[in-house]
Structures are given as C-alpha cells and as structure tokens.
C-alpha positions in Angstrom: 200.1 181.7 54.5 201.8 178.9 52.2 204.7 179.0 54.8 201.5 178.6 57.7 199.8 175.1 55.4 203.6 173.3 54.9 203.5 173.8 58.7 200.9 172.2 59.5 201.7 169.5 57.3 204.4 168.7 59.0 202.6 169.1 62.2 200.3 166.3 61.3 203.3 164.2 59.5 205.1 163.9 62.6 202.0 163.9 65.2 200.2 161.0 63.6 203.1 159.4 61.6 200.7 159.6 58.8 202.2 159.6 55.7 200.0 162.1 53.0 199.4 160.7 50.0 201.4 163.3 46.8 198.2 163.9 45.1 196.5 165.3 48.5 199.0 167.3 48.9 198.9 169.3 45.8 195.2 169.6 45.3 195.1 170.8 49.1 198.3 173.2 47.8 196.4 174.0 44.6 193.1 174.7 47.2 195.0 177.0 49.0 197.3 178.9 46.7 193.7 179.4 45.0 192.2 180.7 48.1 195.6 183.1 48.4 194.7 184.9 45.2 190.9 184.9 46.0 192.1 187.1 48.6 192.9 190.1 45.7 188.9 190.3 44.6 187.4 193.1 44.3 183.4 192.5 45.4 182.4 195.7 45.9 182.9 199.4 45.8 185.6 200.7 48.1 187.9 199.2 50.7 185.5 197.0 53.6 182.7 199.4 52.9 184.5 202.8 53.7 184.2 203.6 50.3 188.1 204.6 50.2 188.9 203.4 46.7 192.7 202.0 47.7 193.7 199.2 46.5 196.8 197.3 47.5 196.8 195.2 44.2 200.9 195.7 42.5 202.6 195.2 39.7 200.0 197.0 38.0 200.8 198.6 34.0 201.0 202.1 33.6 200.7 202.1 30.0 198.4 200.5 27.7 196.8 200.9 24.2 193.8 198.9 22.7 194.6 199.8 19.1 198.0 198.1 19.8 196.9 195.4 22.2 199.8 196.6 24.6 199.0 195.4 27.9 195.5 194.7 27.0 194.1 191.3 28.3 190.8 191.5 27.0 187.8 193.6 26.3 184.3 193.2 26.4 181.3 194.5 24.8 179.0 196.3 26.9 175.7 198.1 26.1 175.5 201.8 25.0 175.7 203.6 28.1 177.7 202.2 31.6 177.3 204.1 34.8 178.0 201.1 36.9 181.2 200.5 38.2 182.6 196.9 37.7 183.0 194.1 40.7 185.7 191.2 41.0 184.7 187.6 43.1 185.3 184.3 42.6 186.6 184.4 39.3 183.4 186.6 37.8 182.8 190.2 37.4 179.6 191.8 37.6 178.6 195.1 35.9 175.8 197.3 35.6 174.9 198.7 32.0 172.0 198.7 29.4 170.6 196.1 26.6 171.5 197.9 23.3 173.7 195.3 22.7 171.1 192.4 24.1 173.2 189.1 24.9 170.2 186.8 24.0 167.8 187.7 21.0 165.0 186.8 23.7 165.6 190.2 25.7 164.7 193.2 23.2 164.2 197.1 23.7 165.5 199.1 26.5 166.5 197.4 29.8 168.5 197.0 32.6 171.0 194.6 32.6 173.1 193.2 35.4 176.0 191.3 33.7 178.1 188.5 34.2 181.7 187.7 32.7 184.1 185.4 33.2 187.4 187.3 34.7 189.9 185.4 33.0 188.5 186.1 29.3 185.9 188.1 29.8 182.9 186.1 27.9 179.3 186.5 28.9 177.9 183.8 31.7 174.5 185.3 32.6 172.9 188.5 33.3 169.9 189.9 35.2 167.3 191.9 32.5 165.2 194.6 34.2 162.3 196.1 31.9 161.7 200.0 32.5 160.2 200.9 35.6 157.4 203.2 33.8 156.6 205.8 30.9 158.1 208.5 33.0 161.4 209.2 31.6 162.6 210.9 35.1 161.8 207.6 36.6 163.9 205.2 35.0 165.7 207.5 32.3 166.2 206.0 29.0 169.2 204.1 28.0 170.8 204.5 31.4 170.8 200.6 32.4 171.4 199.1 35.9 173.4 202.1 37.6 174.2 200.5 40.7 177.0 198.5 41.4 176.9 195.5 43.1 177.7 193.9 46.0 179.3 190.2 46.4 179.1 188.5 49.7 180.1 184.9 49.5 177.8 182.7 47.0 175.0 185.8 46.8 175.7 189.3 44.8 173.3 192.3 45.9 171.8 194.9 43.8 169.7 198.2 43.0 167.9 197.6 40.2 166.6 200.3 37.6 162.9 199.8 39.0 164.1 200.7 42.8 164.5 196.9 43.8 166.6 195.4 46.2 167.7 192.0 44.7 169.8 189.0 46.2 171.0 187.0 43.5 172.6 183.4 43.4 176.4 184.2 42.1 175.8 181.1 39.4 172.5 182.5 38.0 170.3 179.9 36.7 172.7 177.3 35.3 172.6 175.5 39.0 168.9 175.6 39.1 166.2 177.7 40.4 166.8 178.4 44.4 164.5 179.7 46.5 162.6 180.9 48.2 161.8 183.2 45.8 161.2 181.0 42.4 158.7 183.6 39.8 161.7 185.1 37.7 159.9 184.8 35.1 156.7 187.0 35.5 158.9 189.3 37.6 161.3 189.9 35.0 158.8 190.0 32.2 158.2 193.3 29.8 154.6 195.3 31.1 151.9 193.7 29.2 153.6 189.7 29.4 152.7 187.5 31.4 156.0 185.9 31.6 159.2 185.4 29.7 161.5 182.3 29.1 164.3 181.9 31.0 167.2 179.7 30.2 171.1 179.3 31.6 172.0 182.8 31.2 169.4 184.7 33.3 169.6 185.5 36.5 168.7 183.3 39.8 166.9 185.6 42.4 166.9 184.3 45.5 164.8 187.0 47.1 163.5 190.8 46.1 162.2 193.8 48.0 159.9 196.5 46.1 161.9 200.0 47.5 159.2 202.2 45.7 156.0 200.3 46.1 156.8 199.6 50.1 158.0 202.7 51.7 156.0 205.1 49.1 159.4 206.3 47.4 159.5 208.4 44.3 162.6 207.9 42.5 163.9 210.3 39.7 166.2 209.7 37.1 167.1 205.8 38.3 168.1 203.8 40.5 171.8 204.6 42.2 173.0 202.8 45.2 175.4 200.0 45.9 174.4 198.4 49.1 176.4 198.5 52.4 176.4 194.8 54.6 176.7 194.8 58.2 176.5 191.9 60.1 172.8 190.7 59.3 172.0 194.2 57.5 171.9 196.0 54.4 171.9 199.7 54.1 170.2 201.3 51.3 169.9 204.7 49.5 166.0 204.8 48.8 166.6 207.5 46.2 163.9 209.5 46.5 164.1 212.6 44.5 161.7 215.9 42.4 158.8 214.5 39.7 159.4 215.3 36.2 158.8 218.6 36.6 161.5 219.3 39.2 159.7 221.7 41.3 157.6 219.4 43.6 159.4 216.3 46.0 156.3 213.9 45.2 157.0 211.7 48.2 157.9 214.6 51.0 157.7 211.9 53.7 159.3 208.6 52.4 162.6 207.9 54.1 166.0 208.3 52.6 167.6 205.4 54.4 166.6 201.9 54.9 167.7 198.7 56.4 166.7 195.0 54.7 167.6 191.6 56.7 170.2 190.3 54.7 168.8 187.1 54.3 165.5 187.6 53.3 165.2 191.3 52.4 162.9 192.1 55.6 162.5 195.6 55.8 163.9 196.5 59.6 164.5 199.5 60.1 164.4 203.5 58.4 165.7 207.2 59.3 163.2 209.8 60.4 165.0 212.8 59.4 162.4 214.2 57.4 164.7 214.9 54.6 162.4 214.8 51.8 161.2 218.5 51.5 164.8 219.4 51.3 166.1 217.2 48.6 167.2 219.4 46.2 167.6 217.0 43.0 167.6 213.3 44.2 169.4 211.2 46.8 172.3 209.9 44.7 175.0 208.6 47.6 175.3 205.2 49.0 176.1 204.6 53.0 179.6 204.0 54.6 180.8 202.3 57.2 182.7 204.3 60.0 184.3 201.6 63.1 186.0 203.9 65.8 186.9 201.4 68.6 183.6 200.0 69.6 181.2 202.0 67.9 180.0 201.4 64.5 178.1 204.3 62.7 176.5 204.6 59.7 177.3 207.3 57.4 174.6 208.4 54.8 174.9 211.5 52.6 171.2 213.3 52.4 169.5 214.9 49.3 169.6 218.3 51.7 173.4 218.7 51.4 173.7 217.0 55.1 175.8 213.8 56.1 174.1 211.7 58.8 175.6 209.4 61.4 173.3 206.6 62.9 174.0 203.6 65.0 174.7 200.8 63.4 171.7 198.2 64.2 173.3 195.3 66.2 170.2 192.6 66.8 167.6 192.0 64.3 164.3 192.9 65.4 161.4 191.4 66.1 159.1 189.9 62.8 156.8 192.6 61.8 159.1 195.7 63.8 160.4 198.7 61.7 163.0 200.5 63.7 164.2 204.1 62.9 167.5 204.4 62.8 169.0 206.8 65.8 171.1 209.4 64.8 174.5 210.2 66.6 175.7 213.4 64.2 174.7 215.9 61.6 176.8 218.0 59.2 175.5 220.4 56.9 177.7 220.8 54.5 176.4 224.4 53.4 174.5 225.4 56.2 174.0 228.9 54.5 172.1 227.6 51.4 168.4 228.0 51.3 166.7 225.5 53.2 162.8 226.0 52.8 161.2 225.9 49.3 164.6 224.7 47.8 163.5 224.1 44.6 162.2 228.0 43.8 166.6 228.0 43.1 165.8 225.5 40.7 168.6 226.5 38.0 169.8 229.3 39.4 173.5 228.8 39.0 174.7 231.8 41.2 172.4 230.6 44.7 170.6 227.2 45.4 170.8 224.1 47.3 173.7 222.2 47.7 173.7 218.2 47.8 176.3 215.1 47.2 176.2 213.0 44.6 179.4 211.0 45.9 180.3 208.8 48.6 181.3 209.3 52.0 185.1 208.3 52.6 185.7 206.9 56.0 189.4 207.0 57.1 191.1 207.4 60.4 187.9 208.8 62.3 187.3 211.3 59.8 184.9 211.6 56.6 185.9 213.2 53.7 182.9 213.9 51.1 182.4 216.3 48.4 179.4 218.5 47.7 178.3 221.7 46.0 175.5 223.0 44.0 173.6 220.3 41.3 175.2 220.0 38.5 172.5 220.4 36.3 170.5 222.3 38.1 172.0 224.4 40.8 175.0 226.8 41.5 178.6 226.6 40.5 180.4 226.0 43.4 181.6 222.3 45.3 183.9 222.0 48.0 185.8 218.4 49.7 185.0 219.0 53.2 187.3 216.9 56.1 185.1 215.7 59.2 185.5 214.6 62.6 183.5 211.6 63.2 184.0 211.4 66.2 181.6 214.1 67.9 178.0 213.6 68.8 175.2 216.2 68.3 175.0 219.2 65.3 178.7 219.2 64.2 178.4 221.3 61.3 180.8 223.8 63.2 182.7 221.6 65.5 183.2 218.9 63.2 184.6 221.0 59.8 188.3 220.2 60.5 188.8 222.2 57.0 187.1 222.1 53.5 188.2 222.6 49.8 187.3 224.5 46.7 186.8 222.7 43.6 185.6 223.4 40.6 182.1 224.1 39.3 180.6 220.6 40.7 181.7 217.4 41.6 180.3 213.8 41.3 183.0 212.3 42.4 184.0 209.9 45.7 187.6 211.1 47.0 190.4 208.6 47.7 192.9 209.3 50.4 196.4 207.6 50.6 199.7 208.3 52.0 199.0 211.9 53.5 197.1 212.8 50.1 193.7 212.7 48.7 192.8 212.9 45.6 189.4 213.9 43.7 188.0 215.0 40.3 186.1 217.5 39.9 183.1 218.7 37.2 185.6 221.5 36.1 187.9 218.4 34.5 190.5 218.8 37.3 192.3 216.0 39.1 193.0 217.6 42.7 195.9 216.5 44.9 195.2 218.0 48.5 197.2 217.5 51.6 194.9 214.9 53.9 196.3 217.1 57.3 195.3 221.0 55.8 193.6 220.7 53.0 195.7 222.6 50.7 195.8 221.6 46.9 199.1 220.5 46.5 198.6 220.3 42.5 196.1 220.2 39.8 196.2 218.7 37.0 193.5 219.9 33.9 192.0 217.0 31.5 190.1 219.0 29.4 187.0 216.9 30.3 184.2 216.4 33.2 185.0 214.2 35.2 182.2 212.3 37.2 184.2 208.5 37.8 186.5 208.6 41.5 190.1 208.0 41.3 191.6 204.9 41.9 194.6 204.4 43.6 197.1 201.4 43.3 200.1 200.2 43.0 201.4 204.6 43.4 199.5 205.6 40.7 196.1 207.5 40.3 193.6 205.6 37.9 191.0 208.2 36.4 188.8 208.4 33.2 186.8 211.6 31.6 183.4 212.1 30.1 185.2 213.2 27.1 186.7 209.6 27.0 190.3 210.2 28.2 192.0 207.9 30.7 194.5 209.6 33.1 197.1 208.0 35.1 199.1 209.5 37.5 201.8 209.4 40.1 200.0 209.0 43.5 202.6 211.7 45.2 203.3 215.4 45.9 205.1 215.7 42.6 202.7 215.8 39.9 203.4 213.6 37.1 201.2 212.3 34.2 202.4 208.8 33.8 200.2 208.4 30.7 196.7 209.5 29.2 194.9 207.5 26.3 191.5 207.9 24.1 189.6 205.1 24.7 187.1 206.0 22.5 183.9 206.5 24.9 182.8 208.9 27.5 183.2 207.3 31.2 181.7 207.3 34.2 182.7 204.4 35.4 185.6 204.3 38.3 188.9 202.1 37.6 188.8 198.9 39.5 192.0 196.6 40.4 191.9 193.1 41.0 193.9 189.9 40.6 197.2 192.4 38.9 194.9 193.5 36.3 193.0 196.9 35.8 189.4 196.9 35.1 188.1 199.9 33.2 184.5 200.6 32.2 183.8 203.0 28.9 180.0 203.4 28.2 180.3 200.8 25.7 183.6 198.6 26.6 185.1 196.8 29.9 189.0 196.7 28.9 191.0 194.1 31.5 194.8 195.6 31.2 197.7 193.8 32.6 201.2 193.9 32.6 
C-alpha cells in the first residue's frame, strides 16, 4: 500500500510538474501509514461476522507474566465479573463488565457498564451505565454487567444492553457533544425512582435505542447476550428470550427469536416466524453469522430448541411501518432425538433433556461448524461440534451432518477453524484439536478447569483462558504442544482478542494488553 501512495506521488509529480511541498508529504505519509495499521483493529467478534475467531495479527508473545511485567503492556481495572469479550477500533477498546469498581462516584450500586479505554495505555475515556432491568434476578442477574460485546462500525459502536436494548452509540461519547437524534441520556440512563442523572465527558453519547423487550413482548432470563451482526443497512439480533424464574414455563411462547433493526435508526424491519419459543429449553444465548456462498447471503441463527436456522439475508429496506419475517432457506436440528414437546418437564435431568447452543455459529468454506449439547446447568451431560453443509435448502438435519464430535459434558464455547484444524473447549476443561475434513480429535489437552471463553488463534498459536483462572497457549498444529500456561488470578470467560501485535485478555476483574 506505501509502495501504491509513493506511486502516485510520483504520478502527480511528473503529470502536473507540481512540486509537493516536504511537510504534505509526511503528514499525507503519517495519514496513510496510520490508516495501514488501522487496518489490524479488531471491532467486533470474529473474522467479517463469520464468527471464526482467526486472526492474522504476528509477532505475537507466547509468554508473559504480570507479577514480572514480562511482556505486559498494561492492565486495566475492570469491575467484579466480565463476560464480555473486548473490541479494538480506532485507537479505543470497548468492553462489557459491571460497576463494582464505579469509574465516577456519580454511578453507584449494581450496573451495566459499557467501557471505554484508550488502546495505547489503557486509561478510562467514557462508559455507558445501564441500571438493572428489574427486581427479578433471572432477568438481569446480579453482578453480571453488560454481557454483550460490541460492535464498531465506523464512527458508531453497537450494543446489547443488560435491559434487552439495542443501542447505537457515538464512538467519542459525550466529550463531542450530544448528537442526535436521540438526546434524553439522562432520564434513560437514570436509576428507577430518578428522574434523571448528570451526565458529564465520560458517559456515553446515544445516538439512537430500541426497547427489545417492551416492543416485540420478549422475556429475557438471566441477561442480555448478543453481539449484533451488520449487513448492508441491517442488524441482526438475538432477542433472547428464555424460561421465568421458575424455569418451567417460556413466559413469552410467541415472541420471536430473531430480529432485524435499520441500522441507522434502529427501525424494527423485519422477525423469524419459527415459533421457537415453546421449545427453548433455557434461553437463546447465540448471536447470528454471516454465511456468503457466491451470490447468496444467509443468515445463520442458532435457536433456544437445539436448531440452527438459515434465512435470506434482507437486501432492500422495507417500506416505513412494514415488519417482514425473515424466509428461511434450511433447518438443522442438532439432536433431533431429544424431547421436543413440554421440554422443560427434563428440567435437570442430566441423563435425558433438551439440547441447545450457547455458542456461535462458525461460517467457513460453505460449511457451519457449531457446538451444542444438553444445558449446562440444567440439562444432560453430553455436547457434540457438529460440521454442516450450508449449502442445501429444505430440513437438512440428515443431509447436511457432514460428521459431528463428542465433547465433554457441555460446551459454551464458539469453535475456530484454521489450517485443516479446529479447535474448541469444552465444559469438561478440555481443549480439542479435531481434523476440519473427518472430524477426528487429533489431541486433547486437559486444563483442569471449565472452560466457557472460544480459542483464539494467531500468529500459530491457540489463545484460551479457564474458569479456574488459567491461561493456556498452544501450538495451533497436529502436534500438541503447551507453549505456556499462567494464573492470572481470576476466573475467565472472556475470549482472547489480537489487535495491533498485542493480545487482549479479559479476567472477571482485569483487561491485561501483552506484547512482545
């Protein structure tokens, strides 16, 4: 690209016989070689939307110790609990957690906080600060924060927030001013029983906000768990919709699963109409892919029921006032001989139940690759990684399985696939190498601890942390190698992140930056 802009210096030089001025040249060199390493962000979760977690970031450090300081760049203090995993753009990184450690005295008790750092040091810029979305612990649990992670398109990062809504937010917060059109942060963002809250420089600038729950009748359990997939003028959402507090009863049996918001205004466009709420076992955890195969784009969304769906992806925006539903191209149930009526009578029965995902679907080379298995609070021990041909039309539960994959007890986490591997964790605190062509486990290495994050992969290593607090790093081959493992001191369930040559890793209390 540098070799491309001396090029076209010349080009003009020569053409025009105009002689550029030194200083042009450099800032326009400074411009560019700034734009160059831009280009290694990381704004949102997975590879273009695919959610393959591959990164092609190098010179990345293998080793690295906080109590030392080797290879550490910086770390940051988060709240008490992080579920969210971090996101890279334009010199900030935004991260889902909680308010135990509130970043202005003005925001007290529990809350969801969106927050803002500065990449290079890692100091605090602004943050978003949700209050609880009601008294019902199973509806915005307590302590568990922002979940989501977000989304960074240009000047705008999108996100889920603990209260089920869909926020666009100005990438600058308020220190550039209040943007519209929507301008009523403070009453919005105000704790139940205030009228409004002051806002200064380091709270968040919502440009516009759409109410999942309280507009398509949604009852959410636990929190709020998406990260948004854009397309074109469109972002796809996980409603998550889930069981009341007494897990037995789906409390919103017809509310849709799926939804589609104008990306500019958060217009509700379109929804499924698979009627999958009877059969959501637990809750509806997974966020949408993207799946491009030639000229057809689908969208794939993992259901409550155990099922991943395949719509057309919407192309025009509809008319003002028009709701489409969303028309579906495939099926695959991923355990199609589980109980399907009155699913929650298996309510913790660990031997027969349900099954349903909790990860993401990976697209890669017209397949899908997705884990899922019983709950794993609730339902039985068993989760397989199934492979998928995405390329068929109709009920493909049997022509699509090109082969599945036993793991262990359950499995939370998103797969990555690189190089003729993939590689997963598992619930059982295994990290799974299987062949990408049979689906063979090539080797499997025990941790000794749940894991719930998805492996990263860069620079030929596998980036993985434990809920027992351990971070893993291994060789990204057929020969299984532990490259190193470290205590960091908190559980995680955050996934590794790389970005600009450093390593982003997200304990429930600490974002470490590690660099060579």
């Amino acid at each position: 690209m540098i070799a491309i802009f001396v090029y076209c210096v010349k080009f003009f030089t020569m053409t025009f016989k105009f002689k550029l001025n030194r200083l042009v040249f450099i800032v326009a060199l400074v411009f560019l070689l700034d734009t160059v390493i831009k280009a290694a962000d990381s704004p949102r979760w997975g590879e273009r939307f695919t959610h393959n977690l591959v990164s092609p970031e190098t010179n990345l450090p293998t080793v690295f110790d906080p109590a030392t300081g080797k290879n550490i760049k910086w770390i940051a203090e988060l709240g008490s609990q992080t579920h969210s995993t971090p996101v890279i753009c334009s010199g900030k990184i935004f991260i889902g957690t909680n308010n135990d450690r509130p970043k202005n005295p003005k925001h007290t008790g529990d809350r969801g906080v969106l927050m803002c750092l500065d990449e290079k040091t890692g100091e605090f810029l602004w943050q978003l600060v949700v209050p609880k979305y009601s008294d019902d612990i199973y509806q915005d649990w307590p302590k568990a924060g922002i979940c989501s992670t977000a989304t960074v398109e240009s000047n705008r990062v999108y996100i889920l927030s603990n209260r089920g809504e869909a926020m666009c937010l100005d990438i600058m917060g308020l220190k550039n001013g209040n943007d519209g059109p929507f301008t009523n942060e403070a009453k919005l963002l105000a704790p139940r029983g205030s009228d409004s809250i002051s806002l200064d420089e380091t709270d968040a600038d919502i440009i516009w906000t759409f109410d999942i729950h309280g507009t398509v009748k949604t009852y959410p359990h636990d929190s709020a768990h998406s990260s948004f997939l854009i397309h074109k003028d469109f972002i796809y959402i996980n409603t998550c919709n889930g069981v009341d507090n007494t897990h037995r009863k789906i409390r919103a049996p017809d509310a849709p699963s799926l939804i589609v918001l104008e990306k500019n205004n958060g217009r509700l466009v379109a929804m499924d109409d698979e009627q999958i709420g009877p059969r959501i076992f637990h809750c509806t955890w997974s966020s949408p892919a993207l799946a491009v195969m030639g000229r057809k784009e689908l969208i794939i969304f993992c259901g409550g029921d155990g099922v991943v769906y395949a719509f057309e992806a919407l192309s025009t925006v509809p008319r003002q006032g028009e709701v489409l539903k969303l028309k579906r191209v495939w099926r695959f149930d991923c355990d199609p001989g589980a109980p399907k009526e009155e699913v929650h009578r298996y309510i913790g029965n660990r031997n027969e139940s349900p099954s349903n995902i909790k990860s993401m679907p990976v697209v890669y080379k017209n397949r899908i690759y997705v884990t899922a298995g019983g709950d794993e609070w609730w339902g039985k021990n068993k989760a397989f990684l199934y492979c998928i041909d995405a390329t068929k039309t109709g009920d493909i539960t049997t022509s699509g399985k090109l082969w599945d994959c036993p793991l262990k007890g359950h499995c939370m986490s998103t797969p990555a696939v690189y190089n003729g591997l993939v590689f997963v964790g598992d619930s059982g605190g295994n990290i799974n190498c299987i062949d990408v062509e049979s689906g063979e486990k090539i080797w499997v290495q025990e941790t000794k601890g749940t894991i719930w994050a998805s492996p990263l992969v860069a620079d030929g290593k596998v980036y993985v942390g434990t809920r027992r607090g351990d971070f893993w790093v291994m060789s990204a081959s057929r020969e299984k190698k532990v490259l190193h493992t470290i205590d960091l001191g908190s559980p995680i369930s955050s996934s590794a992140v790389a970005a600009n040559q450093t390593v982003y890793i997200a304990t429930m209390t600490k974002l470490f930056a590690i660099a060579n």
